[in-house]
C-alpha positions as CSV (number, residue, x, y, z in Angstrom):
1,X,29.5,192.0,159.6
2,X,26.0,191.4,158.2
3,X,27.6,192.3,154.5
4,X,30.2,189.7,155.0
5,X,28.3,186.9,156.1
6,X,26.8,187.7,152.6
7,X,29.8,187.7,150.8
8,X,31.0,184.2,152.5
9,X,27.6,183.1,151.3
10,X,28.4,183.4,148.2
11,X,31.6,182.1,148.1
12,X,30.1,179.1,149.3
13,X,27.3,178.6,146.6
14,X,30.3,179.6,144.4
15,X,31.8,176.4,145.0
16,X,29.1,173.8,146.1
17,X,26.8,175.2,142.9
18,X,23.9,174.6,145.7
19,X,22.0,176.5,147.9
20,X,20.6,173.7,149.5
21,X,24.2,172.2,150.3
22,X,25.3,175.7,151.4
23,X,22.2,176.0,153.7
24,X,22.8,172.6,155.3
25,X,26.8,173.7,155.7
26,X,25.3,177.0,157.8
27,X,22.2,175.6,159.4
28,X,20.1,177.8,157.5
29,X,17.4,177.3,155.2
30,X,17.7,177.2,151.4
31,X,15.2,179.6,151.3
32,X,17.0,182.0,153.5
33,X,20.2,181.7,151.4
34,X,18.4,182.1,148.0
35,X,17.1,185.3,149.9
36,X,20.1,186.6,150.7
37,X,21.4,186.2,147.4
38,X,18.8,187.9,146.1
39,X,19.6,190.9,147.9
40,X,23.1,191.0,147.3
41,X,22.3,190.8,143.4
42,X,19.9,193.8,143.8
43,X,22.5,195.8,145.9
44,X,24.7,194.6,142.7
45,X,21.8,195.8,140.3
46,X,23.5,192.6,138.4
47,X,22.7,188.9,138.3
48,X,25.7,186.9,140.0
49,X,24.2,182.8,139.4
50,X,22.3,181.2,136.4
51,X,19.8,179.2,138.7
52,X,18.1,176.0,137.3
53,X,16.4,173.1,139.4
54,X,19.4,171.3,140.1
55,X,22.5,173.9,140.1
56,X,23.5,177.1,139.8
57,X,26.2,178.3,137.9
58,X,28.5,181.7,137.9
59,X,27.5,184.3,135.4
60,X,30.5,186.6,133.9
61,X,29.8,189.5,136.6
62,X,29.8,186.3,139.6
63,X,32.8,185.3,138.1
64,X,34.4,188.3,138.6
65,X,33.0,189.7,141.8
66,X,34.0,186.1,143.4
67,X,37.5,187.1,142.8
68,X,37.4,189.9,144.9
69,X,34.9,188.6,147.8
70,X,37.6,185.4,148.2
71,X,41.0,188.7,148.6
72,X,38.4,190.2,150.9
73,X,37.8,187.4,152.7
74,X,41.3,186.0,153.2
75,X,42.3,189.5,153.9
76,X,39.7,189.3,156.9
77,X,41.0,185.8,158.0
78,X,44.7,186.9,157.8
79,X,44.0,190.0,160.2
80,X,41.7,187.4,162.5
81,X,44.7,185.4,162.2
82,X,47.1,187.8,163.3
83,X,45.5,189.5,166.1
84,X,44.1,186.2,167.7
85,X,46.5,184.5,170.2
86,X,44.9,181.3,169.6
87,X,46.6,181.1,165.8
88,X,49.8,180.3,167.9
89,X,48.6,176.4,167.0
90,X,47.8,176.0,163.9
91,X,44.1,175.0,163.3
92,X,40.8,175.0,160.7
93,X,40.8,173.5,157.2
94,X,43.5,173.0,154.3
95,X,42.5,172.6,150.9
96,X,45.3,170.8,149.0
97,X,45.5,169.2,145.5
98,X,48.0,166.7,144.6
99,X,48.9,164.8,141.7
100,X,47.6,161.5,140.9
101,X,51.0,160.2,141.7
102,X,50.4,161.8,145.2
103,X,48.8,158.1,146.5
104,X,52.1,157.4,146.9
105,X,53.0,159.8,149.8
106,X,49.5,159.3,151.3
107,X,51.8,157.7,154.8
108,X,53.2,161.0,155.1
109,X,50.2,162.7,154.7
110,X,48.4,160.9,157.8
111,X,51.4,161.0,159.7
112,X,51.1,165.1,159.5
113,X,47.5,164.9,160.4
114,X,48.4,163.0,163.4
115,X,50.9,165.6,164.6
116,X,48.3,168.4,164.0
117,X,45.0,166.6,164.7
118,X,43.1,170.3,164.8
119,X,44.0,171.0,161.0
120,X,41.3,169.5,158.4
121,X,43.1,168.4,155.6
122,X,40.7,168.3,152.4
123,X,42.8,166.4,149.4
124,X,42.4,166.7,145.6
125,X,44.1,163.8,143.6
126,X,43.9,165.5,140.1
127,X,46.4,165.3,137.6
128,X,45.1,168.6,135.7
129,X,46.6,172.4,136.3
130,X,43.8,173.6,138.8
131,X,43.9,177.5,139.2
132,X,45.2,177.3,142.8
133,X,43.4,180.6,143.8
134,X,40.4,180.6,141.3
135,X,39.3,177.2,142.9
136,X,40.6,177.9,146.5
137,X,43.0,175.7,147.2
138,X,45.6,176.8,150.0
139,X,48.3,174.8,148.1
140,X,49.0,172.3,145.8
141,X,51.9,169.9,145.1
142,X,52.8,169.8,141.6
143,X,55.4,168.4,139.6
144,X,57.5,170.2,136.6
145,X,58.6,173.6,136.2
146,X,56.3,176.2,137.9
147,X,55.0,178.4,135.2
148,X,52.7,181.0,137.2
149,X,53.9,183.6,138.6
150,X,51.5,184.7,141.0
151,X,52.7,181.4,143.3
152,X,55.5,181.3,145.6
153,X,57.0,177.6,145.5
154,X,59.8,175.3,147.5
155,X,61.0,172.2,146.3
156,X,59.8,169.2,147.9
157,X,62.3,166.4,146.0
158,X,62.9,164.8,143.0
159,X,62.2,160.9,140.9
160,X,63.0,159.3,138.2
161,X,61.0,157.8,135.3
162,X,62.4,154.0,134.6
163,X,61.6,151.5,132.0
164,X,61.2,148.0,134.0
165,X,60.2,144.4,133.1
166,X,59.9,141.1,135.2
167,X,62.1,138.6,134.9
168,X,60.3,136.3,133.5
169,X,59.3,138.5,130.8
170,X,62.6,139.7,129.8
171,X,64.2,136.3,129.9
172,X,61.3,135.3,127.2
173,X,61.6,138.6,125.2
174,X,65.1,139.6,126.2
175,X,66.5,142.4,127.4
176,X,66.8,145.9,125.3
177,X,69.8,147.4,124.3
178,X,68.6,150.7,122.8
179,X,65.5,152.2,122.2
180,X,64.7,150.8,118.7
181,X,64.8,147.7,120.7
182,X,61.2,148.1,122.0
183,X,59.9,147.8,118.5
184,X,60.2,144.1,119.4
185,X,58.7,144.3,122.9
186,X,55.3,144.4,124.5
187,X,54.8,148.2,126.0
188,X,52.7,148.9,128.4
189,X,51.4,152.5,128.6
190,X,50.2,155.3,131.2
191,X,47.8,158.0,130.1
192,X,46.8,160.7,131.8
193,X,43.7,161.2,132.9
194,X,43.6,165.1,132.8
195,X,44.8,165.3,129.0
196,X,44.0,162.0,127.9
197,X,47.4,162.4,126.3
198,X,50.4,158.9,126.5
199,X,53.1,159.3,128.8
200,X,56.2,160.0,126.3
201,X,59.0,157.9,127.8
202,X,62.3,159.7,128.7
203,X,64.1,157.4,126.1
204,X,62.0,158.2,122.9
205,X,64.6,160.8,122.1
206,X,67.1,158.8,121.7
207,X,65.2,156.2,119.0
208,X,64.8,156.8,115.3
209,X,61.3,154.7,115.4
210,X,58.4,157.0,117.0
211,X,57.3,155.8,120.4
212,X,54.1,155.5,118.4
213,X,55.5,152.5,116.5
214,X,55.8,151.0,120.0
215,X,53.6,147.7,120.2
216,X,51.3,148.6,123.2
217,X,49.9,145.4,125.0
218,X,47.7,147.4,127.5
219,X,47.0,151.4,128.5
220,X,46.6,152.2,131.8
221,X,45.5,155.8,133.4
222,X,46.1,154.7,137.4
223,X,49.4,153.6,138.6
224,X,48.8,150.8,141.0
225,X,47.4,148.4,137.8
226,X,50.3,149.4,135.9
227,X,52.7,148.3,138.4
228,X,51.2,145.1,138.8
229,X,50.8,144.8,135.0
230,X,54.9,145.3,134.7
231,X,54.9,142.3,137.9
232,X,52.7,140.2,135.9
233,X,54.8,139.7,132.9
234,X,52.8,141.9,130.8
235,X,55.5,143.9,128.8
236,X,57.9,146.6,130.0
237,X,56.4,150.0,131.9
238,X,57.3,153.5,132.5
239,X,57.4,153.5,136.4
240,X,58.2,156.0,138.8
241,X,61.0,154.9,140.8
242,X,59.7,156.1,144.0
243,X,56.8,154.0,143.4
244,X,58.8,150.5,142.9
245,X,61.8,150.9,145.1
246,X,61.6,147.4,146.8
247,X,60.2,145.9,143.9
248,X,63.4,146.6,142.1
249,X,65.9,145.6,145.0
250,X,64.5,142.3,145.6
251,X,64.4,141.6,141.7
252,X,61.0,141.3,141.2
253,X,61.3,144.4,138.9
254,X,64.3,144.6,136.9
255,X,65.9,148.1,134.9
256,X,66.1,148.6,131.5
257,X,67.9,151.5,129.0
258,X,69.3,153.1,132.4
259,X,71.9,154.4,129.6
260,X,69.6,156.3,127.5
261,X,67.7,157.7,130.5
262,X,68.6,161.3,131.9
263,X,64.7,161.6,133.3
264,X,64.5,163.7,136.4
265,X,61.2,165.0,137.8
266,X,61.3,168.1,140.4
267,X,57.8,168.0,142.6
268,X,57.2,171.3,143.9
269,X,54.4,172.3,146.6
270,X,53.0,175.9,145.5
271,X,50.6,178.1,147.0
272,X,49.4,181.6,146.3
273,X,52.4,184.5,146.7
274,X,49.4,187.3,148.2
275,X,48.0,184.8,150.7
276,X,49.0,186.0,154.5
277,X,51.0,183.0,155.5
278,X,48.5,181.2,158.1
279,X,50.7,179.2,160.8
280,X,48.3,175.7,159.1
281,X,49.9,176.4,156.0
282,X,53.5,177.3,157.0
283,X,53.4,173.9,158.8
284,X,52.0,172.1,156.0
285,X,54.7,173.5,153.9
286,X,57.6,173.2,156.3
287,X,56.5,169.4,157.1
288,X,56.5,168.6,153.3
289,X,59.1,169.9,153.0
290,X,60.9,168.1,155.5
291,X,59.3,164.8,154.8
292,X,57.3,164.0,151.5
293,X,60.7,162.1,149.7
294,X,61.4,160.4,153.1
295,X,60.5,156.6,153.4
C-alpha cells in the first residue's frame, strides 16, 4: 500500500506540476512529498521530474512511467469499485472536457449534478483535441468524427451551422441569394481558439470567390459576442442553431443560403475503451445521453 500511495503521489505532481499544491491536496508537507519522490526515483535508478523554483516538469522516463502508474491505478479503483457495495450509488470526482460550444448545455449539466449531488463534476471548456487518457479525463464530449480508436463513443445529437442576419441589417444590405453574394456583405467571423484557424462556413463550397475574399467586419473566438454581434446589425454570422433557436422564431435573427447548406454536426461523448466502467461514469454517459439536445 505504502508503494501505491507513492505512485498516486506522483500522478498527482504529474498533473498539478507542484509539490507544494500536491502536499496541500494530502495534508502533507512539501518536504515530505519531495522525499518521497526522491525515493521512488532512486528505486527507479532514473530521474522522473525536471525540478526548478516554481514547477516541475515530466522527463521522458516520467512520461512514460506515468502511463503505467495511471492503468495501475484505475485498475486498483475498478477492483475497489467492484468489490465495494457502496459503488451501488455512484460517487467521487469526474473529469470532463467539453467543447467551447459546451456553455450552451451548461442547464443540463447542473441539472445532472443535482440528481447526483455525491459526484464532483470537474469541467474543461477547451476547444483543442486533449489526449483523454494522457491528461486524465474520464470523458469528453466532442464534436466530429471520432478518429481514435482506443475510445469507445455514443452519440449524443446533432446541429446545424446557419448563416443569419438581423433584420435591419439585411433590409439595408439585402438578402443573399448565393454564395458569391457575400462578396457584397459584412461577415462576421468565429475563430477558434485552439488552432487559431477561421471557421470555414458550410456554404463556401458552393461559391467560386474564396471565403477569403469575404469582407470581414469583426472576428470573434467566443460565441456569446458573436451572437449579439449578428443581433446588433453587424453583418451576417455563422451560428449554431442550437445556440439561437428563439432568436430565430421570434425574428430577431433571420436565415440566409438555407439552399446551399447541407451542414450537419454529430457531438459525440467519448471516454477511454480500457477504463472499467465506474457506475459515475455510466450515469454521466446514460444522462447525456438521454438529455444534452433536450431544451
Amino acid at each position: 500500500m505504502d508503494n501505491l500511495s507513492v505512485l498516486e503521489i506522483f500522478v498527482r505532481i504529474s498533473e498539478a506540476r507542484n509539490f507544494t499544491t500536491v502536499g496541500n491536496q494530502l495534508g502533507i508537507s512539501s518536504s515530505a512529498i519531495s522525499k518521497a519522490i526522491a525515493r521512488l526515483e532512486e528505486r527507479l535508478r532514473v530521474r522522473l521530474f525536471h525540478r526548478s523554483t516554481r514547477i516541475v516538469t515530466l522527463t521522458p522516463e516520467g512520461t512514460l512511467f506515468l502511463k503505467r502508474c495511471r492503468r495501475i491505478l484505475d485498475e486498483i479503483e475498478a477492483a475497489k469499485n467492484e468489490l465495494s457495495e457502496s459503488q451501488l450509488l455512484p460517487y467521487g470526482k469526474l473529469k470532463v472536457s467539453i467543447p467551447s460550444i459546451g456553455a450552451l448545455f451548461m442547464p443540463q449539466f447542473v441539472k445532472f449534478s443535482q440528481q447526483y449531488p455525491d459526484i464532483e463534476l470537474e469541467i474543461d471548456s477547451n476547444d483543442a483535441m486533449v489526449d483523454l487518457i494522457e491528461e486524465g479525463f474520464d470523458a469528453v464530449i466532442r464534436i466530429g468524427e471520432l478518429t481514435d480508436s482506443r475510445l469507445m463513443a455514443r452519440v449524443l445529437g446533432s446541429y446545424k451551422r446557419i448563416l443569419v442576419g438581423s433584420p435591419d441589417y439585411l433590409l439595408k444590405a439585402g438578402i443573399p441569394e448565393k454564395p458569391e453574394d457575400l462578396i457584397k456583405h459584412t461577415c462576421i467571423m468565429y475563430r477558434y481558439k485552439s488552432t487559431g484557424k477561421l471557421d470555414i462556413w458550410p456554404t463556401s463550397q458552393h461559391s467560386q470567390i474564396l471565403q477569403t475574399e469575404w469582407p470581414t467586419r469583426m472576428v470573434i473566438n467566443t460565441l456569446e459576442p458573436l451572437i449579439c454581434c449578428a443581433e446588433n446589425g453587424l453583418g451576417i454570422a455563422c451560428i449554431p442553431d442550437l445556440s439561437i433557436h428563439s432568436q430565430v422564431n421570434t425574428g430577431k435573427l433571420i436565415t440566409v443560403l438555407d439552399d446551399f447548406n447541407n451542414d450537419i454536426t454529430t457531438c459525440r461523448v467519448l471516454w477511454p475503451s480500457g477504463k472499467y466502467l465506474s457506475p459515475k461514469l455510466r450515469v454521466f454517459i446514460d444522462f447525456m445521453v438521454e438529455n444534452l439536445f433536450k431544451n
